[in-house]
C-alpha positions as CSV (number, residue, x, y, z in Angstrom):
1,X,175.3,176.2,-36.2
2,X,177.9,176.8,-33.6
3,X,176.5,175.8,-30.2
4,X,178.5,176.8,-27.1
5,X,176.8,177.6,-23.6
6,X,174.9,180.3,-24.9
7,X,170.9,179.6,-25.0
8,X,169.1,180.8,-28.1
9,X,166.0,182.6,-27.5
10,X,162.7,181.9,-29.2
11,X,159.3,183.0,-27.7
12,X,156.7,179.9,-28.1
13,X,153.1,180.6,-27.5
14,X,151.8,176.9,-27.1
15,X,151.1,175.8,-23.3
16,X,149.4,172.5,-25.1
17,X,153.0,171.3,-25.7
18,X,153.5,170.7,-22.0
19,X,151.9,168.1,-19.3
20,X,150.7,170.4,-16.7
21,X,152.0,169.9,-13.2
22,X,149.5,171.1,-10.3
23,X,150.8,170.7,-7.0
24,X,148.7,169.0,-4.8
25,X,146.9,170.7,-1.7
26,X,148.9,168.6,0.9
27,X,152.0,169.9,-0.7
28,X,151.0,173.4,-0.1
29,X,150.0,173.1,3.4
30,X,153.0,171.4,4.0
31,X,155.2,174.2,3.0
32,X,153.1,176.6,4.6
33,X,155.6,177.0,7.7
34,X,158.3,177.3,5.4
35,X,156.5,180.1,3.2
36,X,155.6,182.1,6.2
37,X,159.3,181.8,7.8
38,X,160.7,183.1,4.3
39,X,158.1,185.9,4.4
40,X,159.0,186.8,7.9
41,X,162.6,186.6,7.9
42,X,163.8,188.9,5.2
43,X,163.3,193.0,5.6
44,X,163.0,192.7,1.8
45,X,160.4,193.6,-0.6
46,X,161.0,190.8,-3.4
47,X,158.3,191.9,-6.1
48,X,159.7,189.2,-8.2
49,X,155.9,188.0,-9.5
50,X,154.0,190.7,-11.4
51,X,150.2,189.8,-11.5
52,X,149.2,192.5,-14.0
53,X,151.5,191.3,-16.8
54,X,151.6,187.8,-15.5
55,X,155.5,187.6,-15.1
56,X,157.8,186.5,-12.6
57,X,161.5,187.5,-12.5
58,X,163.9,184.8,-10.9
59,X,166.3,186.4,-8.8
60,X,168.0,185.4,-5.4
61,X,167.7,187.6,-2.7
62,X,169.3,185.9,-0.4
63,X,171.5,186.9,3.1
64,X,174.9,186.1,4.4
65,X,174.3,183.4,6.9
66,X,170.9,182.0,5.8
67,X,170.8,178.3,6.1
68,X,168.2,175.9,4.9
69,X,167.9,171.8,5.2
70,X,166.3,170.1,1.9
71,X,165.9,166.5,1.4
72,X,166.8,164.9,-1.7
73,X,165.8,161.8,-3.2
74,X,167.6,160.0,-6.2
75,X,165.6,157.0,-7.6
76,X,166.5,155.0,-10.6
77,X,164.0,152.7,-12.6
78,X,165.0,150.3,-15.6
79,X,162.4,148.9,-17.9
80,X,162.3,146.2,-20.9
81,X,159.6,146.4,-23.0
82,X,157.9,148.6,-20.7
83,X,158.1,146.1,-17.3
84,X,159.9,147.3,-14.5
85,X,163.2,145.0,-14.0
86,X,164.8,146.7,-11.2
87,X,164.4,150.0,-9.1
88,X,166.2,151.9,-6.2
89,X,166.7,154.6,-4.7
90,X,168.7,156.8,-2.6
91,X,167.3,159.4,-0.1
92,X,169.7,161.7,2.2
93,X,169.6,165.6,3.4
94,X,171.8,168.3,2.6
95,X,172.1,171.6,4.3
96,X,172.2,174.6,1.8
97,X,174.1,178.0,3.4
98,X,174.9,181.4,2.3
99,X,178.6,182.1,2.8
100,X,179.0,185.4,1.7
101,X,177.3,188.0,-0.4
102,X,178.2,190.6,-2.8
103,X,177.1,193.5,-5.0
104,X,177.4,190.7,-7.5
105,X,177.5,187.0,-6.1
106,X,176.6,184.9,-3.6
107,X,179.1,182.4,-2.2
108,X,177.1,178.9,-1.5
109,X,177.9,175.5,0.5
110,X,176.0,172.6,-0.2
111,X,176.3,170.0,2.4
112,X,175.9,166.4,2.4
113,X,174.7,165.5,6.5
114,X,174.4,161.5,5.6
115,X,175.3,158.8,3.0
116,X,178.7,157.9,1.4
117,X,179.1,161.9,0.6
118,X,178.7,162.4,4.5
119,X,180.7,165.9,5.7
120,X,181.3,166.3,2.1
121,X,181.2,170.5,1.3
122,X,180.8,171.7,-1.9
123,X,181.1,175.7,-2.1
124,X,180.4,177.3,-4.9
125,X,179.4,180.6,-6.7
126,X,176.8,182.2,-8.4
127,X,175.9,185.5,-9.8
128,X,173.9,188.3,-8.5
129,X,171.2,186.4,-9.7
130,X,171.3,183.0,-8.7
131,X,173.0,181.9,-11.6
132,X,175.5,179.1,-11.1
133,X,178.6,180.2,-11.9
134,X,181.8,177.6,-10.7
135,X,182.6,175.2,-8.2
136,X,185.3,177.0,-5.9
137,X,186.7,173.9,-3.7
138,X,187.0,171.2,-6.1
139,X,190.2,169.9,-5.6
140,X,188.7,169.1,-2.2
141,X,186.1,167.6,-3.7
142,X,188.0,165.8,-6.2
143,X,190.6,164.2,-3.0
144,X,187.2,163.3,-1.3
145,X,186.0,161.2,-4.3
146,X,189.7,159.6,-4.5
147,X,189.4,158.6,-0.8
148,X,186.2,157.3,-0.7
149,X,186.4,155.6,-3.8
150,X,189.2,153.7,-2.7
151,X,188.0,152.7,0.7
152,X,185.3,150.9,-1.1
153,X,186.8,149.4,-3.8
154,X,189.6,147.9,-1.1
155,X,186.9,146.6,0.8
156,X,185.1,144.9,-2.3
157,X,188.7,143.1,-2.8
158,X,187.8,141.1,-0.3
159,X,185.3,139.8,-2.2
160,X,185.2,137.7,-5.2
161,X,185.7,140.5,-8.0
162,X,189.2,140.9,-9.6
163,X,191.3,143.3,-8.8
164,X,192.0,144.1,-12.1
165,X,188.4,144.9,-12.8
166,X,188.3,146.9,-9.7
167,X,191.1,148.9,-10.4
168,X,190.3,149.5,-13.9
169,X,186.4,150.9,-12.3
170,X,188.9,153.0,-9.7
171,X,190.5,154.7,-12.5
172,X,187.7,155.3,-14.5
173,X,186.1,157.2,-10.9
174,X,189.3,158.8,-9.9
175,X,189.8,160.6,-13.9
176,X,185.9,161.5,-14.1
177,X,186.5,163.8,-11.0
178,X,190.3,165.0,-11.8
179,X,189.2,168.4,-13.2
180,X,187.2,171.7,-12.1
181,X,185.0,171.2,-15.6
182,X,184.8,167.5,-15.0
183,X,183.0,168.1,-11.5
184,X,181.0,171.2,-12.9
185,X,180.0,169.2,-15.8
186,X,178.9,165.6,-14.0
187,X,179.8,166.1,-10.1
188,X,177.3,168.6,-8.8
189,X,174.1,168.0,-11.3
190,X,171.3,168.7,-7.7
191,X,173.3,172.2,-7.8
192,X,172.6,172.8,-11.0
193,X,169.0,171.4,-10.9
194,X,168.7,174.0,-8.0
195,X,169.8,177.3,-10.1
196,X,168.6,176.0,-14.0
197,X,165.9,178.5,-13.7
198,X,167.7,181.4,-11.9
199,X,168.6,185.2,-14.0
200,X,165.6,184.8,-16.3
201,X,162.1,187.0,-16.3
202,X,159.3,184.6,-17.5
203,X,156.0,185.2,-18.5
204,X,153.0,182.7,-18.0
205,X,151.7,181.7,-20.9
206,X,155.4,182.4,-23.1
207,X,157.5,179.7,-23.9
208,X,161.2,179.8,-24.8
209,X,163.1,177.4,-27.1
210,X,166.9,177.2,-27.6
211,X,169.3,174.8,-28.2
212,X,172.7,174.2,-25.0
213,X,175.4,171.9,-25.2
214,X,174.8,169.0,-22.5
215,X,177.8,167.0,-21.3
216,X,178.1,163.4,-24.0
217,X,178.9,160.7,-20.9
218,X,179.7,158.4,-24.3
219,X,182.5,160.5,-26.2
220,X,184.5,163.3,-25.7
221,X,182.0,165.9,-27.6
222,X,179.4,167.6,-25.9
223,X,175.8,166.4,-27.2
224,X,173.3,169.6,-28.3
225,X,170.3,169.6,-26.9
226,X,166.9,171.7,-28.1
227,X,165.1,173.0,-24.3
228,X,162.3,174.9,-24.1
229,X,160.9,176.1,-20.7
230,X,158.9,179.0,-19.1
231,X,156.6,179.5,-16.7
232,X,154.2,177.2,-15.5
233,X,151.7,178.7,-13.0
234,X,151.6,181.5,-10.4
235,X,150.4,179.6,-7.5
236,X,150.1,182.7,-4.9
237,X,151.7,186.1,-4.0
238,X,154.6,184.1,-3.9
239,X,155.0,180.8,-4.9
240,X,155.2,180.0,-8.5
241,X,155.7,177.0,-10.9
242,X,158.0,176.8,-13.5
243,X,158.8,173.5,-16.1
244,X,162.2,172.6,-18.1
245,X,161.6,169.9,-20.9
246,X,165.5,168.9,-22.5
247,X,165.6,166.6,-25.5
248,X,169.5,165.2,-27.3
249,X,169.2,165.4,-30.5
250,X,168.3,161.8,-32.0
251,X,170.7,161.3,-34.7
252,X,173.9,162.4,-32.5
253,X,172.6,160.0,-29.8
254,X,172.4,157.0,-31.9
255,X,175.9,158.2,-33.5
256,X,177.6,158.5,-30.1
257,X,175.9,155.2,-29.0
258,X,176.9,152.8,-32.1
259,X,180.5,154.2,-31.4
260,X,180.5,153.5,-28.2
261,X,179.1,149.8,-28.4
262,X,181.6,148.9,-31.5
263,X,184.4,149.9,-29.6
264,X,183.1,148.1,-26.3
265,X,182.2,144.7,-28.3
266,X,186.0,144.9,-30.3
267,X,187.2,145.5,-26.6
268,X,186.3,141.9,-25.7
269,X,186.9,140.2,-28.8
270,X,183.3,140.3,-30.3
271,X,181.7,141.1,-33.2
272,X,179.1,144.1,-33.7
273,X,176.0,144.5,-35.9
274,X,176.3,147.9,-37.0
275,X,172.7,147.6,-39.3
276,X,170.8,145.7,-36.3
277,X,171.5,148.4,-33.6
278,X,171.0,151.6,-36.1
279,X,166.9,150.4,-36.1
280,X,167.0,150.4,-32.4
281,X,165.0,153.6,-31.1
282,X,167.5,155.8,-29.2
283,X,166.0,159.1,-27.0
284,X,167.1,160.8,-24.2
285,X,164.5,163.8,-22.7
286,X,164.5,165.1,-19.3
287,X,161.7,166.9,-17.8
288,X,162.3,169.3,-14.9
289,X,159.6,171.1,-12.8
290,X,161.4,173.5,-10.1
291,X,158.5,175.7,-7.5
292,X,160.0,179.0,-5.9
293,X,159.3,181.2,-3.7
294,X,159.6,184.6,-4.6
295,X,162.8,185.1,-2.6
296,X,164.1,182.6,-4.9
297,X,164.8,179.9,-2.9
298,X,163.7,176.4,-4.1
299,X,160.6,175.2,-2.4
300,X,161.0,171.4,-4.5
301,X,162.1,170.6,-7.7
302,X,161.7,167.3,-9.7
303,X,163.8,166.3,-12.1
304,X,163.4,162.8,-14.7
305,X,165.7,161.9,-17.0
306,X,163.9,159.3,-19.8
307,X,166.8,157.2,-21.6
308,X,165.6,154.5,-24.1
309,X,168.1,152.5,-26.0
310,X,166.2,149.8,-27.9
311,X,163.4,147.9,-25.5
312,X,165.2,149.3,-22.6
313,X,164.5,152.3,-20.7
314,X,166.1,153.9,-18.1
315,X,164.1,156.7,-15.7
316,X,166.2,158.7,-13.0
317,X,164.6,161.3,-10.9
318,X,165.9,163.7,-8.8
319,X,164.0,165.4,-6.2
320,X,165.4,168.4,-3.9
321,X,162.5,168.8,-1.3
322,X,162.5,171.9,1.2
323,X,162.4,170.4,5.1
């Protein structure tokens, strides 16, 4: 089957096949403030949720010059035989504002106000809906990642790592970010953790299945991927809950994976098992929960990405939190 960026349609009526997600009371009252400023603030009438049919249509309603502050939280865990042998994590704020809007899109900037991306803008587009749609100012973003990249790296030459080694990692940085698809396919994932759920009606209850192409960070061809998602809960008039559950399929994984370790172990002169590493379990699933409010704007949205290569595993989560 030719896969492209197309998603494939197919109803699933089976809520057992997901972990339900309830958030918690403090969560709610948290937001509260942030609900009632949303409900106050817009001369609209969404009517994105339907209670009768139990359905909720995804669509931005949104106003040039609205402006809202979310923090986001990137945390990265590594097991080995299911011990934890590291963690870390990274927390900053962005500030998310409406440039302009259309009959048919929404012009966006994401700003970083802290970290190394500090200042750093990233404007892009989306539909009518909310649907991403491009990155408009990445060659800005792509002279931003050259300049930071190499104010690091020259200040780690000071240290005790070779230049060569850093220069080689510079490269390998600079050539990830040299392209408009290379920064829409690996350089704004938050943004597109943001919209995933944007320009779809869902209906409690009915699940979807499809297969996408994801980007393959081990080769050159994109990986497929079998998602199913829908609608997890209608949590008020309007707030709702909706879940994203990803899986790579296993045998192109473990293909992409074996390749990619020969090559590296013939890169330094060593030899590679090809039988030993084949038995190794290889998976990579990630699990997205995203609630709304019913002018579309993201209340939170949690995101954990679940690699496992042999007895290692690898957990990253991404979390975009409304301030």
């Amino acid at each position: 089957m030719d896969t492209d960026n197309t998603i494939y349609f197919i109803k699933r009526n089976n809520p057992d096949l997901f972990i339900y997600f309830y958030p918690s009371k403090n969560r709610r009252m948290k937001k509260l403030s942030v609900l009632i400023f949303l409900l106050l603030s817009s001369a609209t009438i969404f009517g994105q949720i339907n209670p009768e049919d139990s359905t909720v249509q995804v669509i931005a309603y949104w106003d040039k010059g609205e402006t809202h502050n979310y923090k986001v939280i990137n945390k990265k865990t590594q097991l080995k035989n299911e011990e934890i042998i590291s963690s870390d994590s990274v927390v900053y704020n962005v500030e998310l504002s409406v440039l302009d809007s259309t009959a048919n899109s929404y012009s966006i900037q994401w700003l970083y106000k802290d970290n190394v991306n500090k200042d750093l803008k990233v404007i892009y587009k989306t539909n009518e809906l909310g649907e991403f749609e491009e990155v408009l100012n990445w060659e800005e973003i792509r002279d931003f990642v050259n300049r930071t990249t190499n104010s690091i790296l020259q200040g780690l030459k000071k240290g005790e790592t070779s230049d060569e080694s850093l220069d080689k990692l510079e490269k390998e940085i600079t050539s990830t970010f040299s392209t408009k698809e290379a920064i829409e396919s690996v350089g704004v994932n938050e943004i597109v953790q943001y919209h995933m759920f944007h320009g779809v009606t869902y209906k409690l209850g009915d699940y979807m299945e499809g297969e996408i192409e994801v980007p393959n960070v081990l080769g050159s061809k994109p990986f497929t991927a079998n998602t199913y998602f829908g609608l997890e809960e209608i949590m008020s008039d309007e707030e709702y809950l909706l879940k994203s559950v990803q899986s790579i399929d296993k045998e192109q994984l473990t293909v992409a994976t074996l390749e990619y370790l020969k090559k590296l172990s013939e890169s330094v002169g060593k030899s590679f098992d090809t039988e030993a590493v084949r038995n190794m379990q290889f998976e990579n699933e990630t699990t997205t929960h995203s609630a709304l409010h019913d002018s579309g704007w993201v209340i939170y949205s949690i995101m954990q990405k679940v690699v496992t290569n042999g007895d290692i595993t690898v957990i990253n989560e991404c979390s975009i939190e409304m301030e």
